[in-house]
MDAnalysis code that builds the backbone (N, CA, C; Angstrom):
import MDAnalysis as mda
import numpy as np

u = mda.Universe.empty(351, n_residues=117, atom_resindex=np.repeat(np.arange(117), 3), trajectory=True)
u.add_TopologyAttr("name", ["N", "CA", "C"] * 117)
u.add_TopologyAttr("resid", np.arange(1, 118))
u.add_TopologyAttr("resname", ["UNK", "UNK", "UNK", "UNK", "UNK", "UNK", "UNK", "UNK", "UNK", "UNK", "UNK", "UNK", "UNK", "UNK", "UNK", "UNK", "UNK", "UNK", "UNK", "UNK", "UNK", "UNK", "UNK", "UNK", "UNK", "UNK", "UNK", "UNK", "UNK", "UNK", "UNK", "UNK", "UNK", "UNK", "UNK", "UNK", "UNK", "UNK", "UNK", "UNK", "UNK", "UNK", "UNK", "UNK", "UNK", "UNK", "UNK", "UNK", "UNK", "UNK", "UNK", "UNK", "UNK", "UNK", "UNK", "UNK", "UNK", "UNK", "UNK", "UNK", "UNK", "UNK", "UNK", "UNK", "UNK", "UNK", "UNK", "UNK", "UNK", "UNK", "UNK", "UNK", "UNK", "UNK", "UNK", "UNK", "UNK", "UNK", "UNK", "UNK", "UNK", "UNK", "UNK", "UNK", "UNK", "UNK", "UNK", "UNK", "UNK", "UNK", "UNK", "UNK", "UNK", "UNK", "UNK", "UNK", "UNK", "UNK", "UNK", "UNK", "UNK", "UNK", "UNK", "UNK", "UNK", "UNK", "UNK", "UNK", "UNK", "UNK", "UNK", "UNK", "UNK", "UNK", "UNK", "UNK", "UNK"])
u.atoms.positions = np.array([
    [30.515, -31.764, 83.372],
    [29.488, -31.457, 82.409],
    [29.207, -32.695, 81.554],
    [30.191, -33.745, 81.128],
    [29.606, -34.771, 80.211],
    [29.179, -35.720, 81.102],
    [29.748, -35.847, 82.182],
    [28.945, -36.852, 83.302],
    [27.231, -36.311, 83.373],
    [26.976, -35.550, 83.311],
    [25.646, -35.075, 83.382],
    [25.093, -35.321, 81.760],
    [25.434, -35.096, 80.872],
    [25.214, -35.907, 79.915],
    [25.114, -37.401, 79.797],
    [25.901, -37.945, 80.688],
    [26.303, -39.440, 80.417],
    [27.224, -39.975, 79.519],
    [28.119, -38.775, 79.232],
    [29.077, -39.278, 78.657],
    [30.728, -39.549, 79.453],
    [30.466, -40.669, 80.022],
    [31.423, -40.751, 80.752],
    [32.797, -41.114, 80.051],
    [33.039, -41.522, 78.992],
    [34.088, -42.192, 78.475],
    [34.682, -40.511, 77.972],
    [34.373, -39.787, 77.817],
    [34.439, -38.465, 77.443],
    [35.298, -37.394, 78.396],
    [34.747, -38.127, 79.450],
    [34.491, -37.095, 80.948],
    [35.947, -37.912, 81.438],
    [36.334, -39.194, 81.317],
    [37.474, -39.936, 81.549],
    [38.455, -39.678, 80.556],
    [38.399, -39.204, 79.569],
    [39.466, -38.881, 78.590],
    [39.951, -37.243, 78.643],
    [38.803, -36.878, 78.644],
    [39.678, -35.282, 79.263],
    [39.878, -35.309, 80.898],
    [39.792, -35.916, 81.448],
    [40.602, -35.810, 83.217],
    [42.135, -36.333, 82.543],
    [41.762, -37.341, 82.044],
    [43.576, -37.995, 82.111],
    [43.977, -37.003, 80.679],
    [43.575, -35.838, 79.975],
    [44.323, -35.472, 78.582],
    [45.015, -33.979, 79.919],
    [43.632, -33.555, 80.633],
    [44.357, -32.596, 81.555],
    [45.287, -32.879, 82.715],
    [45.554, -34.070, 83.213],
    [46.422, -34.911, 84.319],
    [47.408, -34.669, 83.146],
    [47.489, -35.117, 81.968],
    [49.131, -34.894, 81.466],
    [49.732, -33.671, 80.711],
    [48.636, -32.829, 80.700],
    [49.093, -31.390, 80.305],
    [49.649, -30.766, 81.932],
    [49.403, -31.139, 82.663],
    [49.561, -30.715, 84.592],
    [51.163, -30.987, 84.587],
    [51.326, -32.757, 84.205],
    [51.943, -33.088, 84.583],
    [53.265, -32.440, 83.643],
    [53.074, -32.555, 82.394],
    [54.103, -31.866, 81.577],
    [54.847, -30.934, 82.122],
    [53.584, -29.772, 82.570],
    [54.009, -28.295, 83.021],
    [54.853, -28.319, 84.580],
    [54.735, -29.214, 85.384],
    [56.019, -29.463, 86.099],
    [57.205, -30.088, 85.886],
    [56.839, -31.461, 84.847],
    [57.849, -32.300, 84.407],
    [59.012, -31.311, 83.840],
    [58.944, -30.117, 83.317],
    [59.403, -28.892, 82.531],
    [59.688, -28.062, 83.466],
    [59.243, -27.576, 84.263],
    [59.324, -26.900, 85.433],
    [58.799, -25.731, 84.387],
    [57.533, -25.223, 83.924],
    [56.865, -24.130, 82.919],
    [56.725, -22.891, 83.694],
    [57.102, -21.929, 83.605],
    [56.542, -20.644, 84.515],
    [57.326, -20.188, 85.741],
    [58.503, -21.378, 86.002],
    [59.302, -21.115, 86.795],
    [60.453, -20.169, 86.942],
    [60.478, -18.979, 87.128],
    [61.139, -17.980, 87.558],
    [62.548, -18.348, 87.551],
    [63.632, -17.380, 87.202],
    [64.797, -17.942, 87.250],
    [65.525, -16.694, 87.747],
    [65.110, -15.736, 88.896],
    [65.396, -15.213, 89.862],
    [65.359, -15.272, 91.289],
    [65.679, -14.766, 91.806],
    [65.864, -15.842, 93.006],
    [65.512, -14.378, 94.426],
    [65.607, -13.217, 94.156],
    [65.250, -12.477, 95.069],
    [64.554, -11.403, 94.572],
    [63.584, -10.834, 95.249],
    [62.833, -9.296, 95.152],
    [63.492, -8.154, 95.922],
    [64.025, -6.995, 95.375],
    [64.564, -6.097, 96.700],
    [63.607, -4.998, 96.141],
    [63.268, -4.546, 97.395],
    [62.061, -3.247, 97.232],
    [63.259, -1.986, 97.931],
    [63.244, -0.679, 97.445],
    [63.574, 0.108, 97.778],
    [63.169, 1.368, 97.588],
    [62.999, 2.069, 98.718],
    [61.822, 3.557, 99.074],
    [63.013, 4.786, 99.037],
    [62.932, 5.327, 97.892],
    [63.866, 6.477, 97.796],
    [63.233, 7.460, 97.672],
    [63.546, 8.696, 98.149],
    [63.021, 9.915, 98.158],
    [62.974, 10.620, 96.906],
    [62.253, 11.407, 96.253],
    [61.437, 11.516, 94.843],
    [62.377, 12.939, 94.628],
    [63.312, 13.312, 95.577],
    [64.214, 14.425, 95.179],
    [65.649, 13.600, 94.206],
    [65.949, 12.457, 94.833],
    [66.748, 11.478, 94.867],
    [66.517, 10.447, 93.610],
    [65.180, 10.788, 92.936],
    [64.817, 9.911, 91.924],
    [65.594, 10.528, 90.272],
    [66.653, 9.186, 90.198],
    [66.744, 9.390, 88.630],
    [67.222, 7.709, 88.341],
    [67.137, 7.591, 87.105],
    [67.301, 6.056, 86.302],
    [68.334, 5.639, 87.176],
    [69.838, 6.274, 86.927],
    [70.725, 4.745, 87.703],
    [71.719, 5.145, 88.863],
    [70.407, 5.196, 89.315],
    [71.032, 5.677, 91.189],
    [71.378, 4.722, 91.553],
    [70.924, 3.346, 91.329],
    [71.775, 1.884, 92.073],
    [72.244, 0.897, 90.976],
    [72.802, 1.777, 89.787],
    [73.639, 0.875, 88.677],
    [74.740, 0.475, 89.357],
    [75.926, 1.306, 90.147],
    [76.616, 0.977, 90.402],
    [76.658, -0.096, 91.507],
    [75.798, -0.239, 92.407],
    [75.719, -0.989, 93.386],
    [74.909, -2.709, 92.557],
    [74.813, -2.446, 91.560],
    [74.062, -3.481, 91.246],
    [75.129, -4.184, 90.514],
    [76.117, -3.705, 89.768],
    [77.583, -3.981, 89.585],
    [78.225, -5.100, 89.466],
    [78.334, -4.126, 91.196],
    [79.338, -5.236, 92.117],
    [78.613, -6.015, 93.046],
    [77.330, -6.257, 93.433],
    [76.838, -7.030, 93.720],
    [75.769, -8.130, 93.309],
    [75.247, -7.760, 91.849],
    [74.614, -8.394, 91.281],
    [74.818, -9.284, 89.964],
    [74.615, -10.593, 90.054],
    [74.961, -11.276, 88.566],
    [73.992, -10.568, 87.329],
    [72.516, -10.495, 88.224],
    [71.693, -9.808, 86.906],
    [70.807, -8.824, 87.665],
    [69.781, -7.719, 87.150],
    [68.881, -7.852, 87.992],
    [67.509, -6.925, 86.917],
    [66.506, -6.788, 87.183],
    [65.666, -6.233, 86.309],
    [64.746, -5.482, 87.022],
    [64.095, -4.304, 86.910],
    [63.441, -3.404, 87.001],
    [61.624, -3.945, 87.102],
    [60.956, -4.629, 88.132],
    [59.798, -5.529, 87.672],
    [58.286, -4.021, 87.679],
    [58.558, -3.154, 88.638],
    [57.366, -2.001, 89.062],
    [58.137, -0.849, 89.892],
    [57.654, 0.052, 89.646],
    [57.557, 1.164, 90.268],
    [56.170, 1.750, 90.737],
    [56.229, 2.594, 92.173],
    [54.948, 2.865, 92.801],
    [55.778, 4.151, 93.529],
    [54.663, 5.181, 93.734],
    [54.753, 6.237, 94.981],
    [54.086, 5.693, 96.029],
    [55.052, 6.573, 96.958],
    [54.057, 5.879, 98.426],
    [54.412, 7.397, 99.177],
    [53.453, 7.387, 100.599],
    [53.427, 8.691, 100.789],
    [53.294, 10.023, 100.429],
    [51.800, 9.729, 99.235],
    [51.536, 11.050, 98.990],
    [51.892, 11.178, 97.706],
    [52.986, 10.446, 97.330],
    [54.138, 11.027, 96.122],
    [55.773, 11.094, 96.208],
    [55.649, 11.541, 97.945],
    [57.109, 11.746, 98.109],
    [57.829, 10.983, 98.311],
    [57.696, 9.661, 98.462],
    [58.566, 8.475, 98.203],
    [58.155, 7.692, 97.339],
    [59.362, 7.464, 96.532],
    [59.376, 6.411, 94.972],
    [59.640, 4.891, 95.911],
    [58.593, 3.919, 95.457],
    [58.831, 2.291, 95.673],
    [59.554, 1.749, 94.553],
    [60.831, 1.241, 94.244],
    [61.049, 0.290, 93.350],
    [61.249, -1.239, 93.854],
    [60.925, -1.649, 92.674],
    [61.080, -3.187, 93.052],
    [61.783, -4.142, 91.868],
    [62.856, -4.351, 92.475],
    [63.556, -4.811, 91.010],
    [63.797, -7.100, 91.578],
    [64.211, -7.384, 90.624],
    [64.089, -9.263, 90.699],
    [65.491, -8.710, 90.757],
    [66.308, -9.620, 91.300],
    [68.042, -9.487, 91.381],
    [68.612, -10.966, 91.626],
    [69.766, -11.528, 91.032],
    [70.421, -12.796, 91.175],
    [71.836, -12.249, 91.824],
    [71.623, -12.910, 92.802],
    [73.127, -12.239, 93.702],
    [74.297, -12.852, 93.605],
    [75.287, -12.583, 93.270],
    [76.857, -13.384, 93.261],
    [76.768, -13.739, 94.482],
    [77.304, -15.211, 93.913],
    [77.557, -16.534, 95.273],
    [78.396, -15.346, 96.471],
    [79.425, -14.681, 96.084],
    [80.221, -14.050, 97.211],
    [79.628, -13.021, 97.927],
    [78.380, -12.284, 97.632],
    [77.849, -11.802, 98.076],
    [76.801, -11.434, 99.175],
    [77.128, -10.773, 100.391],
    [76.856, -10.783, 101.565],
    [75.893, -9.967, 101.804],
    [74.688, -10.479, 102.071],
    [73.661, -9.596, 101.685],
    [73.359, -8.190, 102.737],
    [74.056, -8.294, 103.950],
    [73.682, -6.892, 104.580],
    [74.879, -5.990, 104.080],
    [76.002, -5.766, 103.374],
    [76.149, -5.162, 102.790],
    [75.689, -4.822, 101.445],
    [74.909, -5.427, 100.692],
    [74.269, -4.916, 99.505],
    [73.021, -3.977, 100.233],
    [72.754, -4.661, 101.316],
    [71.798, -3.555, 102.081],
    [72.272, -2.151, 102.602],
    [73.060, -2.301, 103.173],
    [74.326, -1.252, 103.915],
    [74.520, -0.396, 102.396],
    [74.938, -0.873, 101.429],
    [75.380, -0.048, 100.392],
    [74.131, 0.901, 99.473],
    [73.164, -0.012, 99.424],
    [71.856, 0.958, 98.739],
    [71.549, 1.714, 99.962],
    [71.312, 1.271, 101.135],
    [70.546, 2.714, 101.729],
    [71.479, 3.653, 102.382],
    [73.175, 3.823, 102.106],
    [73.889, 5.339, 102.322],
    [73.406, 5.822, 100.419],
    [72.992, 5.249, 99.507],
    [72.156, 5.844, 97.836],
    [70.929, 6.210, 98.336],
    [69.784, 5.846, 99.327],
    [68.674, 6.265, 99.584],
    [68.078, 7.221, 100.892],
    [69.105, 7.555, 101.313],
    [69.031, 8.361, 102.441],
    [68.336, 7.464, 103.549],
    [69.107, 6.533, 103.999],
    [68.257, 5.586, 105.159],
    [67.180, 5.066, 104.893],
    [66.216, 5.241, 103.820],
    [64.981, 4.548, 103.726],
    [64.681, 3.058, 103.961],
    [63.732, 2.819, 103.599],
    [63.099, 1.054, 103.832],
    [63.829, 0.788, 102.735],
    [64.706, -0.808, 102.958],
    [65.109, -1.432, 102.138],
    [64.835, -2.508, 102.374],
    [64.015, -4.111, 101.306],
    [64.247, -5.132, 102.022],
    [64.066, -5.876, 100.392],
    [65.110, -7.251, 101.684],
    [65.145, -8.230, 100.125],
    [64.088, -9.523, 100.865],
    [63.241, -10.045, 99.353],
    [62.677, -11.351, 99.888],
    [63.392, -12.352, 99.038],
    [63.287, -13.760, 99.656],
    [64.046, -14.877, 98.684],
    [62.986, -15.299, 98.521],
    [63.262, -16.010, 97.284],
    [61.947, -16.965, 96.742],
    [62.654, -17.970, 96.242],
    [61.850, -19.080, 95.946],
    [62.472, -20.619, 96.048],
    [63.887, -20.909, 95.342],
    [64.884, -21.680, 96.093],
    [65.649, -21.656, 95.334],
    [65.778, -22.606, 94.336],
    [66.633, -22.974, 93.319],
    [66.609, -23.959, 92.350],
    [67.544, -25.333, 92.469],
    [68.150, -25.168, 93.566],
    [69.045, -26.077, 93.783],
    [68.252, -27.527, 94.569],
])
């Protein structure tokens, strides 16, 4: 827009004021998540109460947080989706193995997202 004005000295001072607000916000790493997996789990809406997987989150989780909840099928299956940081010792098809004998076999899955190391 100031190039079309002709104000170029203008138009060169905000490129390089926004190049170092850019650059800040990585130099910082800004907005960067400090969880490291998503686990979605489809439990049956008979089966739904607050801390059906406290205990499993326990002993297998350093932290984990509650991000959405959704129905799927009508109603009759609850989606949760919680962020979770997993203890280094922790083997992830048994944290799988262990929530779904809590969900009656349903869909369980974990995604990783970038790690920090």
């Amino acid at each position: 827009m100031t190039s079309g004005l002709y104000q170029f000295d203008l138009a060169i001072l905000l490129t390089v004021f926004g190049s170092a607000v850019f650059f800040l916000l990585y130099y910082f790493q800004y907005g960067k998540g400090k969880d490291t997996q998503i686990l979605k789990v489809t439990v049956p809406e008979n089966l739904n109460h607050d801390h059906l997987l406290e205990d499993i989150f326990a002993e297998y989780t350093l932290s984990h947080k509650l991000r959405k909840v959704e129905t799927t099928n009508l109603g009759t299956m609850i989606l949760y989706t919680f962020a979770i940081r997993s203890k280094n010792t922790t083997n992830d098809k048994e944290l799988l193995d262990s929530i779904r004998t809590k969900n009656a076999n349903l869909k369980v899955s974990i995604t990783y997202l970038e790690n920090e190391e």
